[in-house]
mmCIF file as Biopython writes it, N, C-alpha, C and O atoms, coordinates in Angstrom:
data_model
#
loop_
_atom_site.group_PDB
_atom_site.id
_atom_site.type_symbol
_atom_site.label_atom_id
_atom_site.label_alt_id
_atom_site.label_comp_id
_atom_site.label_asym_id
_atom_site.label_entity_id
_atom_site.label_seq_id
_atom_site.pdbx_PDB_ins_code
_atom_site.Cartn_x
_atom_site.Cartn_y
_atom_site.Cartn_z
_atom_site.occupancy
_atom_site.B_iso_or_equiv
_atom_site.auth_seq_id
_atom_site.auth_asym_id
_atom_site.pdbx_PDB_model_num
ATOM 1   N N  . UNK A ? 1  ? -9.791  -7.708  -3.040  1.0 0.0 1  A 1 
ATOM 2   C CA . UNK A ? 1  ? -9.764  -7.225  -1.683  1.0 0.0 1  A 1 
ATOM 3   C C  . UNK A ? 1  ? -8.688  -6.147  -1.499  1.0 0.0 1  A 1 
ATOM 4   O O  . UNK A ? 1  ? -8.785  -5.324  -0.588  1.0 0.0 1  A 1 
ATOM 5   N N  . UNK A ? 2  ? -7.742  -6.150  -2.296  1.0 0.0 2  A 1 
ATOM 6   C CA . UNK A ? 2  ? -6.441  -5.189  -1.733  1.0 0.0 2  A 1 
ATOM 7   C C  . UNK A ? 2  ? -6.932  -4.210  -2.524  1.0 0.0 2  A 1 
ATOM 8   O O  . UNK A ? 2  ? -6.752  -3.204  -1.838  1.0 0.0 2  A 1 
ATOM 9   N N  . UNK A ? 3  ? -7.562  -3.787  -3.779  1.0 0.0 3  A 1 
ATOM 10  C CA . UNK A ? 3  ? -7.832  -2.663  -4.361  1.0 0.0 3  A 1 
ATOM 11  C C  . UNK A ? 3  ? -8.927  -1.772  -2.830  1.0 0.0 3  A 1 
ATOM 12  O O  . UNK A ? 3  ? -8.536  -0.762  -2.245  1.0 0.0 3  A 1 
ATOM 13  N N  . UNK A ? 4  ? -9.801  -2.256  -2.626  1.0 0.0 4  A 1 
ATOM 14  C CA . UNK A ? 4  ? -10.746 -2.073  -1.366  1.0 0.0 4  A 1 
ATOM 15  C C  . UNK A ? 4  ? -10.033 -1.891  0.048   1.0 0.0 4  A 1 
ATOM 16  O O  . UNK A ? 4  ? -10.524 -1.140  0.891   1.0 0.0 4  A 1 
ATOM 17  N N  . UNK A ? 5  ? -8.947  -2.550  0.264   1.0 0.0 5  A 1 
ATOM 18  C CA . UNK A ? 5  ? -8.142  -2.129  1.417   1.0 0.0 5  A 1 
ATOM 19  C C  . UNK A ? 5  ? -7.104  -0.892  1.346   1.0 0.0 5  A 1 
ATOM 20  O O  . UNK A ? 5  ? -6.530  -0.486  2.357   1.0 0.0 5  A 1 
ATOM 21  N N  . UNK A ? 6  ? -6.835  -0.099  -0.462  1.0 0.0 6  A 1 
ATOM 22  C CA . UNK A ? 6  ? -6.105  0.431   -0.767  1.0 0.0 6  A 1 
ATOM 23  C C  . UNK A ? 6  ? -6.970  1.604   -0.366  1.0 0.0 6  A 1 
ATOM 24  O O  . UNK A ? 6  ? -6.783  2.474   0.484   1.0 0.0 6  A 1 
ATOM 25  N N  . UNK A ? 7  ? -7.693  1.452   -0.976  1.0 0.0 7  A 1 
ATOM 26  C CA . UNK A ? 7  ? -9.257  2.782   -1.227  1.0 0.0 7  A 1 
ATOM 27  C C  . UNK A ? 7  ? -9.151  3.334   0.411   1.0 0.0 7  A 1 
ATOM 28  O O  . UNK A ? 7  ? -8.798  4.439   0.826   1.0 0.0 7  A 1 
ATOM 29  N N  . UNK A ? 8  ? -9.519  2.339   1.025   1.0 0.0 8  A 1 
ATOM 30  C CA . UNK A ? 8  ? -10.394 2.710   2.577   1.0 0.0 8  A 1 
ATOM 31  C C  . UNK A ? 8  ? -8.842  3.198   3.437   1.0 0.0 8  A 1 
ATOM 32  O O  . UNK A ? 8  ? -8.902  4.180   4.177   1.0 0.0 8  A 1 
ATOM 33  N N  . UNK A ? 9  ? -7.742  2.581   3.305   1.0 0.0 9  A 1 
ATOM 34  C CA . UNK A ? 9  ? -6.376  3.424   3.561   1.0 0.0 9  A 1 
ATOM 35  C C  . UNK A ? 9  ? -6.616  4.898   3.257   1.0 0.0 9  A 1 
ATOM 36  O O  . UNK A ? 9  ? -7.156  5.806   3.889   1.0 0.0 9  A 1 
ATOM 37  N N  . UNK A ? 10 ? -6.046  4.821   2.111   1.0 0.0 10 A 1 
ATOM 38  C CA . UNK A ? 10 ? -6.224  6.091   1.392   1.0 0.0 10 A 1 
ATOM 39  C C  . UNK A ? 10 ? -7.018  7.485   1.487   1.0 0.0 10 A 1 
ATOM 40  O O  . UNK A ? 10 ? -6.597  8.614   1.233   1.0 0.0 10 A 1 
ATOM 41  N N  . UNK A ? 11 ? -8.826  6.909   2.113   1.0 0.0 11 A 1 
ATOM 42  C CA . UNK A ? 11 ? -9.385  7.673   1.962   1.0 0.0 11 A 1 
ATOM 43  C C  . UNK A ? 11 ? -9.533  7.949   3.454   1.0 0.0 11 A 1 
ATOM 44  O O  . UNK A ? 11 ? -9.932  9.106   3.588   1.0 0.0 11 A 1 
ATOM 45  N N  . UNK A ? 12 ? -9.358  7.301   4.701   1.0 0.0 12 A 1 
ATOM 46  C CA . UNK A ? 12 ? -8.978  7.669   5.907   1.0 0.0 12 A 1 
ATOM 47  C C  . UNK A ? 12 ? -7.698  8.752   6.254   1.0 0.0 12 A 1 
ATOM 48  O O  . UNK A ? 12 ? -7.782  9.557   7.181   1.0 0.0 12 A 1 
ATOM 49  N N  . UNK A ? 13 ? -6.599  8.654   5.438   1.0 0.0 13 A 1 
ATOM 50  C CA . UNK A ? 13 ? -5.894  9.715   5.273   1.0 0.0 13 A 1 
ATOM 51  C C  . UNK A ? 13 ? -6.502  10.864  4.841   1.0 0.0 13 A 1 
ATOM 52  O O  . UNK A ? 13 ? -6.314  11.873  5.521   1.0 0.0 13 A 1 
ATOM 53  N N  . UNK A ? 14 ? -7.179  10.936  3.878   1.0 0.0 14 A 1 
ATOM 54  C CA . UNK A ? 14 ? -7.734  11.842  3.014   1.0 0.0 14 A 1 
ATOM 55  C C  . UNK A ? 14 ? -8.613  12.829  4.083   1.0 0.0 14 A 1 
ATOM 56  O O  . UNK A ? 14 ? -8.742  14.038  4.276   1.0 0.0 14 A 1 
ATOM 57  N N  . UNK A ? 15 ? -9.157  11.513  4.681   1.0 0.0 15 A 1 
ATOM 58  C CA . UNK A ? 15 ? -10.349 12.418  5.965   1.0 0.0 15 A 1 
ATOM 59  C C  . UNK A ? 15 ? -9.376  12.877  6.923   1.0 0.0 15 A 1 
ATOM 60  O O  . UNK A ? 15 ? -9.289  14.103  6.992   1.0 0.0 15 A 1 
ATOM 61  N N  . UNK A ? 16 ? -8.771  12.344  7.528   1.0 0.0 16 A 1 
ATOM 62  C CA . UNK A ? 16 ? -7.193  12.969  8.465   1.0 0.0 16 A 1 
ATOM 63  C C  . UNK A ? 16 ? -6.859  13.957  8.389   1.0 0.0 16 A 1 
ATOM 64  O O  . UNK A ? 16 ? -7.178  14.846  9.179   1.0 0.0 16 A 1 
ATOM 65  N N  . UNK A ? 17 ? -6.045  14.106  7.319   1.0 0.0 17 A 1 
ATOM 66  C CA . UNK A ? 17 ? -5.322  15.359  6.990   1.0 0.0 17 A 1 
ATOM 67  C C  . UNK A ? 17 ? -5.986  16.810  7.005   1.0 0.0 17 A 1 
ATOM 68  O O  . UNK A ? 17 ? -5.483  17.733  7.645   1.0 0.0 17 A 1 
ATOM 69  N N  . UNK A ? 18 ? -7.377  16.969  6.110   1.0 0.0 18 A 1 
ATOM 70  C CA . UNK A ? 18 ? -7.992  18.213  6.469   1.0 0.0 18 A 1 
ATOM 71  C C  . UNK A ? 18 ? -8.149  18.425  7.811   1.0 0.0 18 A 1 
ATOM 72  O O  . UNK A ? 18 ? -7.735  19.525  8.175   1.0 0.0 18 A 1 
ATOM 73  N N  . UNK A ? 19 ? -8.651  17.669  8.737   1.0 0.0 19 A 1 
ATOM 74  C CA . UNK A ? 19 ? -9.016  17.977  9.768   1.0 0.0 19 A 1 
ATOM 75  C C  . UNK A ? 19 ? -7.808  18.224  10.916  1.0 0.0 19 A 1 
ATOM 76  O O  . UNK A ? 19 ? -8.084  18.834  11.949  1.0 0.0 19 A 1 
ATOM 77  N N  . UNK A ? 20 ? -6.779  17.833  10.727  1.0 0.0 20 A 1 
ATOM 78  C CA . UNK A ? 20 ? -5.537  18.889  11.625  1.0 0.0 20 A 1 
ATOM 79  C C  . UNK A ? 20 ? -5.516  17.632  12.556  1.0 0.0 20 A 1 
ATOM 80  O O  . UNK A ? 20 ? -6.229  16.631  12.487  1.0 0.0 20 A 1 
ATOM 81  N N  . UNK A ? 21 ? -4.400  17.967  13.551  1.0 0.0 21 A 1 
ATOM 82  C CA . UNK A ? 21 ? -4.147  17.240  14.526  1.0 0.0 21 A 1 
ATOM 83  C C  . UNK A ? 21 ? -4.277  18.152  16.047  1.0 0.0 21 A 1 
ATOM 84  O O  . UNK A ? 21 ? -3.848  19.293  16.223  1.0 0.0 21 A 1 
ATOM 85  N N  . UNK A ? 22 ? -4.816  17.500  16.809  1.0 0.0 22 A 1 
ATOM 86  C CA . UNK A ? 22 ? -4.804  18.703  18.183  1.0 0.0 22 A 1 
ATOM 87  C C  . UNK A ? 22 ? -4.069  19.724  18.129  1.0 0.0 22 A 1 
ATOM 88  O O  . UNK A ? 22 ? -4.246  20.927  17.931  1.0 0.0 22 A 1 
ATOM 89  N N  . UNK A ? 23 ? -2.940  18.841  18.402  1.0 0.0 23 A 1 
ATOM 90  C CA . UNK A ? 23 ? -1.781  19.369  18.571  1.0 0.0 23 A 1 
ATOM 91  C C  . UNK A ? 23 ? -0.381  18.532  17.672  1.0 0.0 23 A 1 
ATOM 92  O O  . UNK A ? 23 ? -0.131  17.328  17.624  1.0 0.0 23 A 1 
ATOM 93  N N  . UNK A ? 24 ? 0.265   19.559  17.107  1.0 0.0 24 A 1 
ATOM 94  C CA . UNK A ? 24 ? 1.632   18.949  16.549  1.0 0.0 24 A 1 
ATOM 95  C C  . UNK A ? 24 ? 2.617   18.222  17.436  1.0 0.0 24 A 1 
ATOM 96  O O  . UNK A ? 24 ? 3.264   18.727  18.354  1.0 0.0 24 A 1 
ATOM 97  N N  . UNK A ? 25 ? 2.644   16.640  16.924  1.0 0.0 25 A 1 
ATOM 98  C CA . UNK A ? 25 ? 3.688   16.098  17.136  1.0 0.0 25 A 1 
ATOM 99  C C  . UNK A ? 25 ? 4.769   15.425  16.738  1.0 0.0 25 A 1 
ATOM 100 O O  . UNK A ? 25 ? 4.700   14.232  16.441  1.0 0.0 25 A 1 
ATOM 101 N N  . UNK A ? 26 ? 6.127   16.267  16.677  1.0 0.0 26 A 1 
ATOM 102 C CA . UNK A ? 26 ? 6.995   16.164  16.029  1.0 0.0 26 A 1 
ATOM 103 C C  . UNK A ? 26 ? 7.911   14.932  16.558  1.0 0.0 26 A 1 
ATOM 104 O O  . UNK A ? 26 ? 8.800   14.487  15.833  1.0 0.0 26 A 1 
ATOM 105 N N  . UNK A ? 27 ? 7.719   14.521  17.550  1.0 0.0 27 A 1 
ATOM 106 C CA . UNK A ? 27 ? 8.398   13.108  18.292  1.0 0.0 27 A 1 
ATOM 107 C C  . UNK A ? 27 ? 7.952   11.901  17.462  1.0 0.0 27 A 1 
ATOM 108 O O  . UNK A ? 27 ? 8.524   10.814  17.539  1.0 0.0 27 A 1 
ATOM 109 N N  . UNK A ? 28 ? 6.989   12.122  16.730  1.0 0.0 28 A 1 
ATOM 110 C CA . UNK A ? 28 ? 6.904   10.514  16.121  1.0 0.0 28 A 1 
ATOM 111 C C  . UNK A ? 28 ? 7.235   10.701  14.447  1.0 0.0 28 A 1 
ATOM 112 O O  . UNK A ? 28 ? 7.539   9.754   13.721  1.0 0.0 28 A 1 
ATOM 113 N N  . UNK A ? 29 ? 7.106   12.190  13.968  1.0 0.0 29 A 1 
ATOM 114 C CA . UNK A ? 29 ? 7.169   12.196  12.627  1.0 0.0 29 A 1 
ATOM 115 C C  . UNK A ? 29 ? 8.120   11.240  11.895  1.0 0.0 29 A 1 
ATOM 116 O O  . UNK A ? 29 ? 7.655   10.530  11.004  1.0 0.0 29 A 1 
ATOM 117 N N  . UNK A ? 30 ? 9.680   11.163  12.277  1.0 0.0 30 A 1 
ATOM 118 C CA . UNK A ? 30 ? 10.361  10.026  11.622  1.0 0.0 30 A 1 
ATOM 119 C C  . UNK A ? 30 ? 9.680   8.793   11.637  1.0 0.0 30 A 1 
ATOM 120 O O  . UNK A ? 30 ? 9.499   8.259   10.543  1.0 0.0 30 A 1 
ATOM 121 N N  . UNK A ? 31 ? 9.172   8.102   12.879  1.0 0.0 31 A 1 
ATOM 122 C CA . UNK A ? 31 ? 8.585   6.749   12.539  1.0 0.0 31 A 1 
ATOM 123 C C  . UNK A ? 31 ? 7.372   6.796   11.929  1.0 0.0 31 A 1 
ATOM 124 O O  . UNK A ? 31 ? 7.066   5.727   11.402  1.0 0.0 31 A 1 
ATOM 125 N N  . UNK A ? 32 ? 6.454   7.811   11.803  1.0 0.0 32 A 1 
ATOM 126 C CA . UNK A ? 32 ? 5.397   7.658   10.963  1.0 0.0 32 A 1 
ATOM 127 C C  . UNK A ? 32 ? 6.246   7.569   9.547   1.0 0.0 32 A 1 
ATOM 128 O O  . UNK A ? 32 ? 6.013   6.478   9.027   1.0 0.0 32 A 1 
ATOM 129 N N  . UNK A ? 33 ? 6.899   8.140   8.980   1.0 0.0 33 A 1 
ATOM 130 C CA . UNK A ? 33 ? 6.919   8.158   7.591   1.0 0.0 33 A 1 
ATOM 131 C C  . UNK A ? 33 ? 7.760   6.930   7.457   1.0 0.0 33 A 1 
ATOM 132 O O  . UNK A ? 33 ? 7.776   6.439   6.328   1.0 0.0 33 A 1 
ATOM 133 N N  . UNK A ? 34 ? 8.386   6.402   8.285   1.0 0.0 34 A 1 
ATOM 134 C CA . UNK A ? 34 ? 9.346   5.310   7.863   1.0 0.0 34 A 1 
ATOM 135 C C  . UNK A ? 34 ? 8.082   3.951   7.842   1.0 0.0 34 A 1 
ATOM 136 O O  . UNK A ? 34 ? 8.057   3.048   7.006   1.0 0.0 34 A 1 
ATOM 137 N N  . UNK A ? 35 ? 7.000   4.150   9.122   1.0 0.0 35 A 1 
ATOM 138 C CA . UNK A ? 35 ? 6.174   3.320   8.716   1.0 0.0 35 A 1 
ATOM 139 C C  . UNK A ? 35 ? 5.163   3.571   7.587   1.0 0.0 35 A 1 
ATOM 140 O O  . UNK A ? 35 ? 4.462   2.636   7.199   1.0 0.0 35 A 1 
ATOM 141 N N  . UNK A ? 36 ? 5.078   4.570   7.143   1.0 0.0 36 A 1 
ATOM 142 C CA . UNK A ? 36 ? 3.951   4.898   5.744   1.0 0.0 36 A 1 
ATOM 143 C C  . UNK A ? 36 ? 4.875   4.523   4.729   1.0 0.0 36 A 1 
ATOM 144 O O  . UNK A ? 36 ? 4.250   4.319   3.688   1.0 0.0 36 A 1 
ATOM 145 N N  . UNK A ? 37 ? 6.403   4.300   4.555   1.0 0.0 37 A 1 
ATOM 146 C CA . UNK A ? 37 ? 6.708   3.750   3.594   1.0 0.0 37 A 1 
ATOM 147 C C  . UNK A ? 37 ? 7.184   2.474   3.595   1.0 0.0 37 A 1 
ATOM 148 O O  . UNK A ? 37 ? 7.432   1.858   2.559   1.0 0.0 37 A 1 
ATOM 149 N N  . UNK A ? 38 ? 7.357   1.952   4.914   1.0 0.0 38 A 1 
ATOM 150 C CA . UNK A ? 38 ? 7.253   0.635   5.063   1.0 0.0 38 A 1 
ATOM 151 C C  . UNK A ? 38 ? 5.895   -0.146  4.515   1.0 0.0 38 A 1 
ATOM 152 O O  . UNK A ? 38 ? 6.091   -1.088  3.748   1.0 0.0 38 A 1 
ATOM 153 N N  . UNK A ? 39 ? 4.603   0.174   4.847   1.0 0.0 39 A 1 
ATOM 154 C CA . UNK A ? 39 ? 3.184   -0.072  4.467   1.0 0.0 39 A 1 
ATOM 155 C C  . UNK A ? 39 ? 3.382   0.026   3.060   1.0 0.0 39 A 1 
ATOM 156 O O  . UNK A ? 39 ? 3.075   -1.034  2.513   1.0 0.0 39 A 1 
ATOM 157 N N  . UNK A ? 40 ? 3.822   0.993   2.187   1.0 0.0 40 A 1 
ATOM 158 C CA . UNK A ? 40 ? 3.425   0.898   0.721   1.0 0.0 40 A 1 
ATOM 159 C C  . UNK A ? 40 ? 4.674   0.364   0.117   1.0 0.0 40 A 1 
ATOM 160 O O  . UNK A ? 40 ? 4.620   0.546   -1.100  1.0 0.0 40 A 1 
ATOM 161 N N  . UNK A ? 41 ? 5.828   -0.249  0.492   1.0 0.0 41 A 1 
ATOM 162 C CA . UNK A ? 41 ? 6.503   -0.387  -0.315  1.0 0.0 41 A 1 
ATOM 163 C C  . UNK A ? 41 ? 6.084   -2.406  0.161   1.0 0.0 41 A 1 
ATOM 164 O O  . UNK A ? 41 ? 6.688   -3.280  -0.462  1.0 0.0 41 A 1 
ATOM 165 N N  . UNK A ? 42 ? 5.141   -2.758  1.161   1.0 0.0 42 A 1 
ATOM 166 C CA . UNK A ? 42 ? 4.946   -4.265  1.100   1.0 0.0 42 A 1 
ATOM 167 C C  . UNK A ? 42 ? 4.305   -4.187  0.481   1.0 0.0 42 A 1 
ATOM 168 O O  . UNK A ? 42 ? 4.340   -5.159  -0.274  1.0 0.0 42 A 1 
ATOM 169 N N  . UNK A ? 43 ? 3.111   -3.097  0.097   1.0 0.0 43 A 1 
ATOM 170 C CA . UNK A ? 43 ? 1.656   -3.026  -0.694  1.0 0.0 43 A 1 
ATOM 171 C C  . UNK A ? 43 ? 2.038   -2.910  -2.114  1.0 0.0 43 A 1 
ATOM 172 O O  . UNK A ? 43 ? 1.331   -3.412  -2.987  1.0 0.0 43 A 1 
ATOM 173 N N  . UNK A ? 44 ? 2.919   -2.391  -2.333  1.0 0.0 44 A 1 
ATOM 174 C CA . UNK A ? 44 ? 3.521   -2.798  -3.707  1.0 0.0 44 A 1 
ATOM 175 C C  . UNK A ? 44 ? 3.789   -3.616  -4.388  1.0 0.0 44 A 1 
ATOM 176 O O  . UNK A ? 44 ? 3.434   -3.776  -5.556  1.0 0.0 44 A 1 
ATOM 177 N N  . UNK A ? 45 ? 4.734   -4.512  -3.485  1.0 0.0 45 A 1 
ATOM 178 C CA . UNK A ? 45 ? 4.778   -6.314  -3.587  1.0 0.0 45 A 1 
ATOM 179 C C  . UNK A ? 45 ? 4.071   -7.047  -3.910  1.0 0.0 45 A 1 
ATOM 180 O O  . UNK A ? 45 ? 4.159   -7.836  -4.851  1.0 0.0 45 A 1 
ATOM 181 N N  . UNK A ? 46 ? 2.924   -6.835  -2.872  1.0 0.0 46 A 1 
ATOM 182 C CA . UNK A ? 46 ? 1.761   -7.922  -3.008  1.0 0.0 46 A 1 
ATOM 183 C C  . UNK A ? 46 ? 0.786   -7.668  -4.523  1.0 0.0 46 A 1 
ATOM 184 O O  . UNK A ? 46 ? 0.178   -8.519  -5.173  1.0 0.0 46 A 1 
ATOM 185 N N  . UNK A ? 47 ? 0.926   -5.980  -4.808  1.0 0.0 47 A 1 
ATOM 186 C CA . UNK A ? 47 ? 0.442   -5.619  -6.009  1.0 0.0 47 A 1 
ATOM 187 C C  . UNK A ? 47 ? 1.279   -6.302  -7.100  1.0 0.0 47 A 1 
ATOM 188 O O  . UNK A ? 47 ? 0.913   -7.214  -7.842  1.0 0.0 47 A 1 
ATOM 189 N N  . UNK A ? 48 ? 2.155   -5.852  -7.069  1.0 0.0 48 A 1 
ATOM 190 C CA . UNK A ? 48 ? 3.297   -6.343  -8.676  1.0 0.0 48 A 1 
ATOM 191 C C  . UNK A ? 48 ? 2.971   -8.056  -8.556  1.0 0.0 48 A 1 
ATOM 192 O O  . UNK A ? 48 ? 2.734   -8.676  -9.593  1.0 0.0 48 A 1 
ATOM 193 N N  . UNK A ? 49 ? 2.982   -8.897  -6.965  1.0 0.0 49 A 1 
ATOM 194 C CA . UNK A ? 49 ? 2.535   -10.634 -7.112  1.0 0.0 49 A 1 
ATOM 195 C C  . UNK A ? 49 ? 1.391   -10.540 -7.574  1.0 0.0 49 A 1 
ATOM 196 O O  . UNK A ? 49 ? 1.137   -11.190 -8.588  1.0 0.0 49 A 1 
ATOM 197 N N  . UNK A ? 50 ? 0.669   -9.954  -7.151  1.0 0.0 50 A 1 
ATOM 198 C CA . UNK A ? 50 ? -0.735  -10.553 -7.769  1.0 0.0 50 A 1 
ATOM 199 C C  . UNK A ? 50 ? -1.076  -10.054 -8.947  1.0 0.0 50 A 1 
ATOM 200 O O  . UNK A ? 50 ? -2.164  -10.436 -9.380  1.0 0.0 50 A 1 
ATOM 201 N N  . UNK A ? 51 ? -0.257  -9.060  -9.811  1.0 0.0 51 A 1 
ATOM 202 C CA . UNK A ? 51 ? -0.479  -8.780  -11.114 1.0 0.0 51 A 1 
ATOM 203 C C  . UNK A ? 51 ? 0.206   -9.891  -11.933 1.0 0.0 51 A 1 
ATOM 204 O O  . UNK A ? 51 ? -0.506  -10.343 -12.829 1.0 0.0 51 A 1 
ATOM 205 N N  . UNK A ? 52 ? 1.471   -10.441 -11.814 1.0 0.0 52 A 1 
ATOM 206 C CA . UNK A ? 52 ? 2.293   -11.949 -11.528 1.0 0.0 52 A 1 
ATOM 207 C C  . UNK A ? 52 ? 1.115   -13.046 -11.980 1.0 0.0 52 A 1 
ATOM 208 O O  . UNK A ? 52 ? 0.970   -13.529 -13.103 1.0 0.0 52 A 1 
ATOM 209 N N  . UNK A ? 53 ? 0.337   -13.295 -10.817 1.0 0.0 53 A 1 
ATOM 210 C CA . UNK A ? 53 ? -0.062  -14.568 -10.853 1.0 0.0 53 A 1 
ATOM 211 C C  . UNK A ? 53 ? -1.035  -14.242 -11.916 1.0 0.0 53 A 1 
ATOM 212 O O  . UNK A ? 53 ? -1.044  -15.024 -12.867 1.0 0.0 53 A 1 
ATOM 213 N N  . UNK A ? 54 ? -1.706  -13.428 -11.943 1.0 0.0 54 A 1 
ATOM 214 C CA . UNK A ? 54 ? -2.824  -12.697 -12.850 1.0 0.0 54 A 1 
ATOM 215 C C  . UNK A ? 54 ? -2.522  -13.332 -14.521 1.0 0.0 54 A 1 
ATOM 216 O O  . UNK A ? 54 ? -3.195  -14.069 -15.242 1.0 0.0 54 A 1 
ATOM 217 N N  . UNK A ? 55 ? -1.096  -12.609 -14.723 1.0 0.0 55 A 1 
ATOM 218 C CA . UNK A ? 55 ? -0.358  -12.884 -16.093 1.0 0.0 55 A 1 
ATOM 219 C C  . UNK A ? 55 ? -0.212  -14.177 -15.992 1.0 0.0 55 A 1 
ATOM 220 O O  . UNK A ? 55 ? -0.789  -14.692 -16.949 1.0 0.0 55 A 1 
ATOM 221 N N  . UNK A ? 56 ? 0.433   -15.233 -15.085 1.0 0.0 56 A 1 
ATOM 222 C CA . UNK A ? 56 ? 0.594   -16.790 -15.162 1.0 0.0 56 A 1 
ATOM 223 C C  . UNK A ? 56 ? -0.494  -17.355 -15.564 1.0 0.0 56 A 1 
ATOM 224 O O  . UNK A ? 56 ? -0.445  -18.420 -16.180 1.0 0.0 56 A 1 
ATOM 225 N N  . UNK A ? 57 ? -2.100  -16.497 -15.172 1.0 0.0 57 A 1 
ATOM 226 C CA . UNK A ? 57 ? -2.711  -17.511 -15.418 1.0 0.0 57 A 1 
ATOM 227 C C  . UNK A ? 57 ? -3.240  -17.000 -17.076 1.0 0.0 57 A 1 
ATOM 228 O O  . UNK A ? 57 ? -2.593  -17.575 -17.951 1.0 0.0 57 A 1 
ATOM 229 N N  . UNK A ? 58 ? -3.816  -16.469 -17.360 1.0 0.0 58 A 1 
ATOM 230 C CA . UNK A ? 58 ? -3.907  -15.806 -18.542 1.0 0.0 58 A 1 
ATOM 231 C C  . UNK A ? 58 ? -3.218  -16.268 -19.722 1.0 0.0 58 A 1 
ATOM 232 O O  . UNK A ? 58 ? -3.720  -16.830 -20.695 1.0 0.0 58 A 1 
ATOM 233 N N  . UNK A ? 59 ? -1.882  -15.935 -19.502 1.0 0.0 59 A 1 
ATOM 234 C CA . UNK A ? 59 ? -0.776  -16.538 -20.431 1.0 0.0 59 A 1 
ATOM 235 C C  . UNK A ? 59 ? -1.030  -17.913 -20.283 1.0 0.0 59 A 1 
ATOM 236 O O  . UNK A ? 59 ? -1.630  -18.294 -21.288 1.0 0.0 59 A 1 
ATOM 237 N N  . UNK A ? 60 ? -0.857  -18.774 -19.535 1.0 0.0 60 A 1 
ATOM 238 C CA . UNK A ? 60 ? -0.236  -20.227 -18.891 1.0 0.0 60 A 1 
ATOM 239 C C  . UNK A ? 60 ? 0.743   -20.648 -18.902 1.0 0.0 60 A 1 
ATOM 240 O O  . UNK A ? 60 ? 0.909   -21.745 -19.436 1.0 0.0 60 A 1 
ATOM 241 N N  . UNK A ? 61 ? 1.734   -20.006 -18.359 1.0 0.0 61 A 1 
ATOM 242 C CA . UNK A ? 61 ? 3.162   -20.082 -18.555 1.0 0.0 61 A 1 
ATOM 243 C C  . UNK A ? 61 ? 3.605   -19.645 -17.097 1.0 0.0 61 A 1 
ATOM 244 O O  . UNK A ? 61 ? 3.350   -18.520 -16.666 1.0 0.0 61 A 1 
ATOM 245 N N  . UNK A ? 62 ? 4.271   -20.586 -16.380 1.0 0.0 62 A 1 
ATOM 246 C CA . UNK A ? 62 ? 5.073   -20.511 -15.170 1.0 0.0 62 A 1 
ATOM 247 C C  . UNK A ? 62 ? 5.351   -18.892 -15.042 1.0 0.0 62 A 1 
ATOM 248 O O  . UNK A ? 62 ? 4.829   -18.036 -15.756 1.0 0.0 62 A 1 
ATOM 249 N N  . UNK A ? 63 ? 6.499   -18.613 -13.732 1.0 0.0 63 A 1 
ATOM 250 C CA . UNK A ? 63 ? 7.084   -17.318 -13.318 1.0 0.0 63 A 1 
ATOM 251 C C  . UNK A ? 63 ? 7.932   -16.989 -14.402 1.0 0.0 63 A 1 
ATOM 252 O O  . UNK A ? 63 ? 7.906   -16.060 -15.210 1.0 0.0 63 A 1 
ATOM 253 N N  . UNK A ? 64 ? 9.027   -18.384 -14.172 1.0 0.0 64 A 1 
ATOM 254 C CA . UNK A ? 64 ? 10.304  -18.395 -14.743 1.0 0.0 64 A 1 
ATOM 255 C C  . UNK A ? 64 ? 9.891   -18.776 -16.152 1.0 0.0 64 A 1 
ATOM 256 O O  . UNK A ? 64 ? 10.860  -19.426 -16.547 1.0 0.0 64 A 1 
ATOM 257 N N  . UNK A ? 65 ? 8.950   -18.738 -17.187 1.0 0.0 65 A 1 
ATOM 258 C CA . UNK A ? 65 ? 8.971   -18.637 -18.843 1.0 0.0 65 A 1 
ATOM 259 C C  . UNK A ? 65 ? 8.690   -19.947 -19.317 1.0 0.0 65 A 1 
ATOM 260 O O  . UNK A ? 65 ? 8.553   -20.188 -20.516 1.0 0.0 65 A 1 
ATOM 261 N N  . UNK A ? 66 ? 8.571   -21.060 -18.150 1.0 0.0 66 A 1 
ATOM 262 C CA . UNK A ? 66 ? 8.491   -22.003 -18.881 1.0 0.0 66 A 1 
ATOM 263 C C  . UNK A ? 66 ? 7.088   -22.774 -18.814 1.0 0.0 66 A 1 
ATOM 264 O O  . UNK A ? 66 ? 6.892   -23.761 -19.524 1.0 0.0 66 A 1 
#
């Protein structure tokens, strides 16, 4: 599901950006980017856990090695 929630993110930007904004607004630019890197740096997390549990199970060996 998160590869599919990554995609459809991604590609809504993708459609965004060519198409311009009415009008420029520079009043929110800091919180947009603080929230676009807030969004990918949790989406990261949940990526690196679930690559995590992926390896736990595969291997069969706990987090911590044992």
């Amino acid at each position: 599901m998160c590869p599919v929630a990554t995609q459809a993110l991604f590609r809504s930007v993708h459609d965004w950006v060519p198409s311009g904004m009415p009008e420029p607004d520079e009043r929110y630019t800091q919180q947009a980017r603080s929230a676009w890197r807030s969004c990918l740096a949790e989406l990261a997390v949940v990526v690196r856990a679930f690559g995590q549990l992926l390896r736990v199970e595969v291997e069969g060996t706990s987090v911590d090695g044992t």
